[in-house]
DODRENTOR-248691 format. One line per 8 residues: number of its first residue (from 1); their letters; for each residue x, y, z of N, C-alpha, C. Coordinates in steps of 0.1 Angstrom, whole numbers, plus 2048, in hexadecimal, padded with zeros to 3 digits. Layout:
BEGIN
NUM> A> X,Y,Z,X,Y,Z,X,Y,Z | ...
! end
This chain:
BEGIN
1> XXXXXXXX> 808,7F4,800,800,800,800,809,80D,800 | 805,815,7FA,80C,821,7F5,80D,828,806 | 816,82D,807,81A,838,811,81D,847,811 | 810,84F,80B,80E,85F,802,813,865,815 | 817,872,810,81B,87C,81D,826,875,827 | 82E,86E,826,837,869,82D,844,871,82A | 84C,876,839,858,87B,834,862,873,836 | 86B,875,829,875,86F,825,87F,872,825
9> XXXXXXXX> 88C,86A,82A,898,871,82A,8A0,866,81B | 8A8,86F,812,8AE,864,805,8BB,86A,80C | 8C2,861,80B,8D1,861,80E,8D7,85C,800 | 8DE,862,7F6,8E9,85F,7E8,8F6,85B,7ED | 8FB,851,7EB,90C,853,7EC,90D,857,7DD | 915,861,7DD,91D,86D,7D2,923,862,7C9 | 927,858,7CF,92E,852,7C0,928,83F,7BF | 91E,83E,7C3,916,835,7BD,90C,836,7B1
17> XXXXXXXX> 90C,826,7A9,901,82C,79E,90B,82F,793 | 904,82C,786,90A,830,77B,90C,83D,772 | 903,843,777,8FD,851,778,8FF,85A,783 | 8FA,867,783,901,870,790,8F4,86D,79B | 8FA,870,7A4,8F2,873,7B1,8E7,879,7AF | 8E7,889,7AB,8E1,890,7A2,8D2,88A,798 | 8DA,881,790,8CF,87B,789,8C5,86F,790 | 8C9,869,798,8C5,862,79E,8B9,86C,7A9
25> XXXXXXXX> 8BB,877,7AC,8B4,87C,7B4,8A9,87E,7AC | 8AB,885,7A2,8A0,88D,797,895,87C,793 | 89C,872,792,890,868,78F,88D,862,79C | 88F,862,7A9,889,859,7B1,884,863,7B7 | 889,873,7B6,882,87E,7BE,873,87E,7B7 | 871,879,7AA,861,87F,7A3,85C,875,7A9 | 861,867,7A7,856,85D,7AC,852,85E,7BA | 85A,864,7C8,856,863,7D3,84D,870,7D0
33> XXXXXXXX> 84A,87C,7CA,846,88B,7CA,83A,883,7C5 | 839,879,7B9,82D,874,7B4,821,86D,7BD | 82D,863,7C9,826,85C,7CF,821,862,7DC | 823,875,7DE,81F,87A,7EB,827,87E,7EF | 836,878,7F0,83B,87A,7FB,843,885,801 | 84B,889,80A,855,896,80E,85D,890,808 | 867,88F,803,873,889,805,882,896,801 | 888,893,80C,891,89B,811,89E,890,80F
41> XXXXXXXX> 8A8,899,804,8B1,891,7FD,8C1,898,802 | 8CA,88E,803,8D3,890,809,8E3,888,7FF | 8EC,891,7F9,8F5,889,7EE,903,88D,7F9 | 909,87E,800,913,87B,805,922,87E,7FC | 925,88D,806,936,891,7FD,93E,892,80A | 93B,893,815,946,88F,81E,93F,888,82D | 94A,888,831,947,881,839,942,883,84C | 93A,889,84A,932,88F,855,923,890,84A
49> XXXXXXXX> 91F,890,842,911,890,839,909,887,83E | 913,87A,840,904,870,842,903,873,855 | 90C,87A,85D,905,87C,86F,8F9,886,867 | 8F9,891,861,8F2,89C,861,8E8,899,85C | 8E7,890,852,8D9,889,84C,8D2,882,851 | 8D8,87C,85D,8D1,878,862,8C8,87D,871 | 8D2,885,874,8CF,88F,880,8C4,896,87D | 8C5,89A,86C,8B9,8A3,869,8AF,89E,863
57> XXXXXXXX> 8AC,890,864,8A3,88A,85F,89A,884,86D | 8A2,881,878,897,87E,884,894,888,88B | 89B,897,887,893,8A3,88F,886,8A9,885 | 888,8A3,878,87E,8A7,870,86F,89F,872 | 871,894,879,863,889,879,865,87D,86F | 872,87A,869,871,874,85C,86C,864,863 | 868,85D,85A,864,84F,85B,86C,844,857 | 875,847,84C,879,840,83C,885,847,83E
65> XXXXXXXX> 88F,842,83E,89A,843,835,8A2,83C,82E | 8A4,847,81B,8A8,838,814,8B8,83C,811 | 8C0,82D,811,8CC,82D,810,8CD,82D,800 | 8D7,837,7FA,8D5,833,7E9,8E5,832,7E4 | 8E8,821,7E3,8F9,822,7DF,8FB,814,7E2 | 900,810,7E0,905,802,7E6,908,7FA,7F5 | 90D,7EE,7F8,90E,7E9,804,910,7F1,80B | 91B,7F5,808,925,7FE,812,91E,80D,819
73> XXXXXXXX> 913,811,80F,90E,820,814,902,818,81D | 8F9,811,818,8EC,80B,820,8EF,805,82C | 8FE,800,831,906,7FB,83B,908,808,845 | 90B,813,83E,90E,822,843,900,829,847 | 8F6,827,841,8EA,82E,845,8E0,824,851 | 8E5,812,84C,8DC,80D,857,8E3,80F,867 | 8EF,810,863,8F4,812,873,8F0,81E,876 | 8F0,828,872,8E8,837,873,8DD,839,87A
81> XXXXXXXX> 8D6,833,874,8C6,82E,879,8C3,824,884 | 8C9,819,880,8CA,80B,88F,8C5,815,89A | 8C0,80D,8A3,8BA,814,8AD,8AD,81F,8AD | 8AD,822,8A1,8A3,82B,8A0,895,82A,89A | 88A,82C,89C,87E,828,89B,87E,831,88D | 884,82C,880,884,82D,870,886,81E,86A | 884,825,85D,87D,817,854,889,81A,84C | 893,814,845,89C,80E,83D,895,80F,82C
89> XXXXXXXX> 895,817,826,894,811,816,8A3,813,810 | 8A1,80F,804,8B0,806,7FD,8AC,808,7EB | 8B5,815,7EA,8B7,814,7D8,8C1,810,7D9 | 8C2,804,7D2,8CF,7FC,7CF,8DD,802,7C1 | 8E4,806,7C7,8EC,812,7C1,8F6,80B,7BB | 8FA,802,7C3,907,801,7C2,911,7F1,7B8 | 918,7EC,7BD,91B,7DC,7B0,914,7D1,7B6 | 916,7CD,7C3,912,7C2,7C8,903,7C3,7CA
97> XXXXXXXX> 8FE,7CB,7D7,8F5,7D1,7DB,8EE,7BE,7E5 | 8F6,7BC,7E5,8F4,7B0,7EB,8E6,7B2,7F8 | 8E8,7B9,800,8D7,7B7,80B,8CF,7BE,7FE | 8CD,7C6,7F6,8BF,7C5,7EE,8C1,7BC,7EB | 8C4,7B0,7E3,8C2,7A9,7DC,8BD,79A,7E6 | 8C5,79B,7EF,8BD,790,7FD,8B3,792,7FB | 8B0,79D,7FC,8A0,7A5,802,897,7A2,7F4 | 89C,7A3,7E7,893,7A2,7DD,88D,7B1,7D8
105> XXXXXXXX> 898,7B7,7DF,893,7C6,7DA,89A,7CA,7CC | 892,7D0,7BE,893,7D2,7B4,8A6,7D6,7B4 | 8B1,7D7,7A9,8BB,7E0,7AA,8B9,7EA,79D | 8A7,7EC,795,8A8,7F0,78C,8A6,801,797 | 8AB,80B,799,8A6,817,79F,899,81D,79F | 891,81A,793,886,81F,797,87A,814,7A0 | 87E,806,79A,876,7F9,7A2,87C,7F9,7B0 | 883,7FE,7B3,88C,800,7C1,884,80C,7C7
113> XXXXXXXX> 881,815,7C0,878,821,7C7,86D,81D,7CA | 863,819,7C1,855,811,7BF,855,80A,7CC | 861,800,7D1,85F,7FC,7DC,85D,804,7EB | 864,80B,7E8,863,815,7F6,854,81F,7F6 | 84F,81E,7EA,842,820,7E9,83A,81E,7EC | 839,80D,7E8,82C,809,7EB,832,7FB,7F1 | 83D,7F8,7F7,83D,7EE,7FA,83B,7EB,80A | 841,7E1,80F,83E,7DC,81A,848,7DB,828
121> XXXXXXXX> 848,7DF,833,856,7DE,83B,855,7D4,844 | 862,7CF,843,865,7C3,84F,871,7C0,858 | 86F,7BC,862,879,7BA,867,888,7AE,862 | 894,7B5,863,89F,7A7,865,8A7,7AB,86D | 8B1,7A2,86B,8B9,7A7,875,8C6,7A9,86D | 8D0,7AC,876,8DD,7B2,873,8E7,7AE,880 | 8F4,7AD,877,8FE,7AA,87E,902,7B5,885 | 90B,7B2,891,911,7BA,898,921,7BB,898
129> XXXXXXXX> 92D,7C2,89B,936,7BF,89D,940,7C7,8A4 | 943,7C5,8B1,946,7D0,8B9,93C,7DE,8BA | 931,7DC,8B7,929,7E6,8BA,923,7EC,8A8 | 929,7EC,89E,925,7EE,892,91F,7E3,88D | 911,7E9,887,90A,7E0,881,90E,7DB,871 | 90E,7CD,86A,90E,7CA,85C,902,7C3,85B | 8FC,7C7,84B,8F4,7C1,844,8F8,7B0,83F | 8FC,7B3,838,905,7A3,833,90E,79B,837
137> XXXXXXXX> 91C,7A4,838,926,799,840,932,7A3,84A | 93A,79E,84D,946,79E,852,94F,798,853 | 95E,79C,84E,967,78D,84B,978,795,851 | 97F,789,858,989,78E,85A,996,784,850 | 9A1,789,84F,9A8,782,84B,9AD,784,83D | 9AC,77B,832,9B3,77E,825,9A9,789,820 | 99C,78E,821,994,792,819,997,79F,81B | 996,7A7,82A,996,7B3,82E,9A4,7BA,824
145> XXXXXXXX> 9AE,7AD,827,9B9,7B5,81E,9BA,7B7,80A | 9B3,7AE,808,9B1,7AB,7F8,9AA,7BA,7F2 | 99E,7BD,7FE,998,7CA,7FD,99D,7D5,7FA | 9A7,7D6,809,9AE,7E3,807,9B7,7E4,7FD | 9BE,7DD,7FB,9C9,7DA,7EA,9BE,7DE,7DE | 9AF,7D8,7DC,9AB,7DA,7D5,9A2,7E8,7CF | 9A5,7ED,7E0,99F,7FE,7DC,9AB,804,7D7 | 9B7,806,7DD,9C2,809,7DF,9C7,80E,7D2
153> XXXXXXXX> 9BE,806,7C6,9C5,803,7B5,9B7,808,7B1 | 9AC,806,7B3,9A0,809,7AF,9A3,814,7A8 | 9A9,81C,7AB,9A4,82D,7A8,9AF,82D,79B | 9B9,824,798,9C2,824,78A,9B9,821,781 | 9AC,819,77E,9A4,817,775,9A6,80A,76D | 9AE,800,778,9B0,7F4,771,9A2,7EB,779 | 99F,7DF,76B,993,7DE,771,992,7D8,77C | 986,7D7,781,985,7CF,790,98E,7C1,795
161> XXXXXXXX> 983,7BA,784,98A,7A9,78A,995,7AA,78B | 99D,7B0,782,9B2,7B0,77F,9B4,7B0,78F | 9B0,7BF,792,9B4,7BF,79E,9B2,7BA,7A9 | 9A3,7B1,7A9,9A3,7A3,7B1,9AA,799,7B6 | 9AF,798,7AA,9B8,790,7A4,9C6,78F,7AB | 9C9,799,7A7,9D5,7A0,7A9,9D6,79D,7BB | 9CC,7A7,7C1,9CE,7A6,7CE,9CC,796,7D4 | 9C1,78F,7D0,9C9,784,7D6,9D1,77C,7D3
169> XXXXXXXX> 9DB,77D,7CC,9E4,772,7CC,9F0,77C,7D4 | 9EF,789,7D2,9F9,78F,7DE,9F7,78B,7ED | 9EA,78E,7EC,9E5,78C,7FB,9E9,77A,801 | 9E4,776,7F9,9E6,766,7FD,9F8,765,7FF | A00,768,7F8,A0C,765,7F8,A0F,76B,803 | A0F,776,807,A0F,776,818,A0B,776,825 | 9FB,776,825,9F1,773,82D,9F8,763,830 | 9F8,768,842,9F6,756,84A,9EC,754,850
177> XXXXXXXX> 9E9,74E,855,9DB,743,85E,9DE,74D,867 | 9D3,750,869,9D0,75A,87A,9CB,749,880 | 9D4,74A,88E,9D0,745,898,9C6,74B,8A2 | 9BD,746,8A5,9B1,74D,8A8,9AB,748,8B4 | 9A6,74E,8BF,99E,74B,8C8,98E,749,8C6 | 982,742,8C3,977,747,8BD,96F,741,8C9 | 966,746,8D2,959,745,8D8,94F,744,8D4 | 946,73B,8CF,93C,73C,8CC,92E,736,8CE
185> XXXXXXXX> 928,73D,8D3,91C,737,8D9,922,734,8E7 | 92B,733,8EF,931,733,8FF,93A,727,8F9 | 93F,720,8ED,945,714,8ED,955,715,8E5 | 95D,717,8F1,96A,71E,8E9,975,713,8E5 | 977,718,8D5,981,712,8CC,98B,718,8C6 | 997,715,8C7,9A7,71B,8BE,9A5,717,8B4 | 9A5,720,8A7,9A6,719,899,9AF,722,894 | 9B5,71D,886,9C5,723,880,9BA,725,870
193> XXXXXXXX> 9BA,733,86A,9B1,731,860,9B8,742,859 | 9B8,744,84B,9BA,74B,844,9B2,759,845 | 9A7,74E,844,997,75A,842,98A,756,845 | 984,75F,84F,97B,759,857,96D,766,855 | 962,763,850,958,766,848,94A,767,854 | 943,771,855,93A,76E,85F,92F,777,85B | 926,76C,853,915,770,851,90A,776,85A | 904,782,857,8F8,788,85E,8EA,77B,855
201> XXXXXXXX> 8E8,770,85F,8DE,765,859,8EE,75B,84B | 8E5,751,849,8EF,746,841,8F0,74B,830 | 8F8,748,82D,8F9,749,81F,8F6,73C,817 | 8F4,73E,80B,8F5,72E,804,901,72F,7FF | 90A,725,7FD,915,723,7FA,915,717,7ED | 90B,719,7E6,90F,710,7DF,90E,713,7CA | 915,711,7C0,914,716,7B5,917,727,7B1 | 90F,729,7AB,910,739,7AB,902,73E,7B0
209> XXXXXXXX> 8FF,739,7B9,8F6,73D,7C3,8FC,745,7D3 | 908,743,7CF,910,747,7DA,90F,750,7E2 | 90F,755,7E9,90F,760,7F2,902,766,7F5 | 8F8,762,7F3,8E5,766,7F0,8E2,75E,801 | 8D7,766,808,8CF,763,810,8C5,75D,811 | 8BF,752,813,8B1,74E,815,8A8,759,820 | 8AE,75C,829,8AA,761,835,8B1,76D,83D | 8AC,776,83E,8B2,77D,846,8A8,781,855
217> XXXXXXXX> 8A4,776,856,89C,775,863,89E,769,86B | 8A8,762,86A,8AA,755,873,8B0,755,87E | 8B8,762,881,8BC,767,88D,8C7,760,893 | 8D3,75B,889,8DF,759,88A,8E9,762,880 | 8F9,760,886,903,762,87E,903,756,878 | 90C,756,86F,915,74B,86B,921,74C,866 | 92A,741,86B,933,748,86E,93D,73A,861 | 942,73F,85A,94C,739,84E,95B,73A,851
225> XXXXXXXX> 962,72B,854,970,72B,857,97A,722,84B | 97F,72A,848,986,725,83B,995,721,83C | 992,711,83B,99A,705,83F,9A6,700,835 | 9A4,70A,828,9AE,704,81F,9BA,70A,821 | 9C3,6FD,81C,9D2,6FE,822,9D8,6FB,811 | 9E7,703,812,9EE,702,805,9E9,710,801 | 9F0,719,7F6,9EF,725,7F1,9E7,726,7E8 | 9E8,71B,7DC,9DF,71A,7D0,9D0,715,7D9
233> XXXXXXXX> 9CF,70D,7E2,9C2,708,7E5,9B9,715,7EB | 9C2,71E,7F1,9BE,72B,7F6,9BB,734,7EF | 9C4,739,7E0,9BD,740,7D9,9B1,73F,7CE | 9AE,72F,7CB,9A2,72B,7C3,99B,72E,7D0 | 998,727,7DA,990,72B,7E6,98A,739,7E6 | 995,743,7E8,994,751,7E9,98C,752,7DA | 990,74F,7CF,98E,759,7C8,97B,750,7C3 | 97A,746,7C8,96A,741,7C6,960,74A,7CE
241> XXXXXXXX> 967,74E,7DD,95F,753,7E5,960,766,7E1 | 969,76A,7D8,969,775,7D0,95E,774,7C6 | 95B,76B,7C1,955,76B,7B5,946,762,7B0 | 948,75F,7C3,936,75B,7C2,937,74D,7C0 | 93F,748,7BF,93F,736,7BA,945,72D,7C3 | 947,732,7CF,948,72A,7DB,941,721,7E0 | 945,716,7E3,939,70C,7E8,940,703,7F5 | 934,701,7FF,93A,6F7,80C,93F,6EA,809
249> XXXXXXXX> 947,6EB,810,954,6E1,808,95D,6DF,81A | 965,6D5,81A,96F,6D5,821,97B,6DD,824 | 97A,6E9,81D,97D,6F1,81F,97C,700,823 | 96C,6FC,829,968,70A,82C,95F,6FF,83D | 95C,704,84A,956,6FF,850,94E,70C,856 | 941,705,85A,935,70D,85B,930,70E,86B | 92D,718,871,927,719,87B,91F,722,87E | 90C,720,882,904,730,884,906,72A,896
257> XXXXXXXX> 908,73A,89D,909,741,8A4,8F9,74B,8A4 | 8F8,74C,8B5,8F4,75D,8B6,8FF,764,8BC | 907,760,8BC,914,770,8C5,922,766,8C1 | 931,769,8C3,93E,765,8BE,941,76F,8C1 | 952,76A,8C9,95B,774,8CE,968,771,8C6 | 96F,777,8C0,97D,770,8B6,986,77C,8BE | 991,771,8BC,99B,77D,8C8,9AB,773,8C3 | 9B3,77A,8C3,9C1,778,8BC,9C9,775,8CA
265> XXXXXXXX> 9C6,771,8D0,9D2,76C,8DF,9DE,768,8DD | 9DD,764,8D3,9F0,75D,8D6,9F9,768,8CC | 9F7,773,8C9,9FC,77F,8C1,9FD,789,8CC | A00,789,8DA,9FC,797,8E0,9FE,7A6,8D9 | A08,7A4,8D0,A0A,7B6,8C8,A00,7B4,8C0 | 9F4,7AD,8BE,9E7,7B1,8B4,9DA,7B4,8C1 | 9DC,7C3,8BF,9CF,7C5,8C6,9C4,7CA,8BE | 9C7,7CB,8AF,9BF,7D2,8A5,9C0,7CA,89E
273> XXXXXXXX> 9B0,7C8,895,9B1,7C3,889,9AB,7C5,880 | 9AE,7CA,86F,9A4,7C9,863,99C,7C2,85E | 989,7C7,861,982,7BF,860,97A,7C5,857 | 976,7BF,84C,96E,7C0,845,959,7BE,848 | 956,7C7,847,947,7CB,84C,941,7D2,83D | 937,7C6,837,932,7CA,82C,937,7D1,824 | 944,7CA,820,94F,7CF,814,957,7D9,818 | 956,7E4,826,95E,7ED,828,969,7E8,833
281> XXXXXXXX> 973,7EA,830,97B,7E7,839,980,7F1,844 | 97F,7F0,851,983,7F8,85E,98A,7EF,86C | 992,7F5,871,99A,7F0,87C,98F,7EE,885 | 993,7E3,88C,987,7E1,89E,992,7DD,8A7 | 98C,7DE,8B2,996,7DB,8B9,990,7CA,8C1 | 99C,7C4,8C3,997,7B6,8CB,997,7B9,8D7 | 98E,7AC,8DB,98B,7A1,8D2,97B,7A7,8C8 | 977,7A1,8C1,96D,7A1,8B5,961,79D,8B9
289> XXXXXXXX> 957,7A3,8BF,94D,79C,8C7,940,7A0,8BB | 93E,793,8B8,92E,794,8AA,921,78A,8B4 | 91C,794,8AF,90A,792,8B1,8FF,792,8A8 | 8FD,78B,8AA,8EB,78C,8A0,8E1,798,8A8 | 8DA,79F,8A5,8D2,7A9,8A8,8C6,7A5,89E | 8BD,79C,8A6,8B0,79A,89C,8A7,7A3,89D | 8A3,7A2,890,893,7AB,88B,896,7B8,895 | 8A2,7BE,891,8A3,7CB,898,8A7,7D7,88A
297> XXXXXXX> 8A1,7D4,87C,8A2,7DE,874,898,7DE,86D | 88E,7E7,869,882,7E9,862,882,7EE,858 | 884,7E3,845,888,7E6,83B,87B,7E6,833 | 87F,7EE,82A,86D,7EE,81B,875,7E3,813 | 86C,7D7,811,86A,7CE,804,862,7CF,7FF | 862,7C7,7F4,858,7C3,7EB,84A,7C0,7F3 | 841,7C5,7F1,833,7BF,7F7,831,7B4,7F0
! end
């Protein structure tokens, strides 16, 4: 059912989308103006935009705020919001856009507006991690670093995969097994593992169905520990779970959790580590304490 007179906060990241910010506003601004709405639009250029947008969207009465850009910005605005009695919509902006597409929400932009229109809100849940919330995942180990190599080159204009590529077989050649402390669920185990993967709900792991959700309502992590040993067996590994074609194998072992504490004990000079949180990579400090937080985010799907 249509939602006419609702105010709206649109949040743009500036450089999502294949088109400008700008234009993206001018077509989802007429459809919301069409369908009633306020909508109060906001295009992300530095970095204090998204506190102020949002500060000035809960003193305004807003209801709705939509994130418009990929993982990484919708990861930026739902933590924004978390806690707060607003509703989540999602123009899917960005390459992956991976939670719209769990969700089944359109990535064409205007069938992505249509939803926040007339569609329907529900709860899921969301991961936690040291206090920051993720949509999809968080991974420590070979991947956090493959990332930052892979921005690092991004901006020379070689294409992505090369540079995929590229970073991991650098990364694998030096990357060793983190020895790891892992708690989980109260039942504590030492494991020695390259790269260790932790789902908000399970993924399927199998074909090129890879990395998709059934559920983001079952109210677990899950938690992916990757067992292969030898360099080559590590970078086909890596580069399947890069490329969507990963599957559960003896080389990947599986565990859902509601909470896991990962902590580096036998390194005492590592008190910091780069963790990757829905593609962005940022330092935390240990140990790593992840939670499931169910049905504590209210998103527009598809009715």
């Amino acid at each position: 059912m249509t939602r006419s007179r609702e105010r709206i906060a649109v949040i743009l990241n500036a450089g999502s989308g294949d088109g400008s910010a700008e234009a993206t506003e001018a077509v989802v601004g007429g459809i919301f103006r069409d369908a009633g709405f306020d909508a109060r639009f906001t295009i992300l250029r530095g970095p204090d935009d998204l506190t102020r947008a949002i500060d000035a969207a809960i003193a305004d009465g807003v209801t709705i705020v939509v994130a418009g850009g990929g993982d990484g910005t919708v990861n930026s605005v739902a933590n924004a919001i978390h806690g707060h009695d607003l509703t989540l919509g999602v123009l899917p902006l960005g390459t992956l856009n991976h939670f719209a597409k769990d969700l089944g929400i359109p990535v064409v932009t205007e069938e992505a507006a249509a939803v926040i229109v007339a569609g329907k809100s529900v709860l899921v849940d969301v991961g936690d991690v040291n206090g920051r919330v993720f949509l999809n995942n968080s991974s420590l180990g070979l991947y956090p670093r493959i990332v930052q190599l892979r921005e690092r080159y991004k901006a020379r204009g070689i294409e992505k995969w090369i540079v995929a590529a590229w970073a991991t077989m650098r990364v694998t050649r030096q990357q060793k097994p983190m020895r790891m402390q892992l708690v989980v669920d109260g039942h504590d185990v030492v494991r020695s593992t390259p790269l260790l993967f932790v789902g908000n709900n399970e993924y399927r792991m199998s074909g090129f169905e890879a990395g998709s959700r059934e559920s983001l309502t079952a109210g677990k992590l899950a938690l992916y520990l990757v067992k292969a040993e030898g360099r080559w067996r590590l970078i086909t590994l890596v580069w399947r779970i890069l490329t969507g074609t990963a599957t559960e194998s003896g080389e990947m072992a599986m565990a859902s959790a509601a909470e896991a504490t990962i902590d580096l004990p036998f390194d005492v000079s590592v008190t910091q580590l780069a963790v990757a949180v829905d593609g962005e990579v940022t330092t935390l400090s240990l140990p790593l304490r992840y939670s499931i937080r169910p049905a504590s985010l209210r998103v527009l799907v598809p009715a």
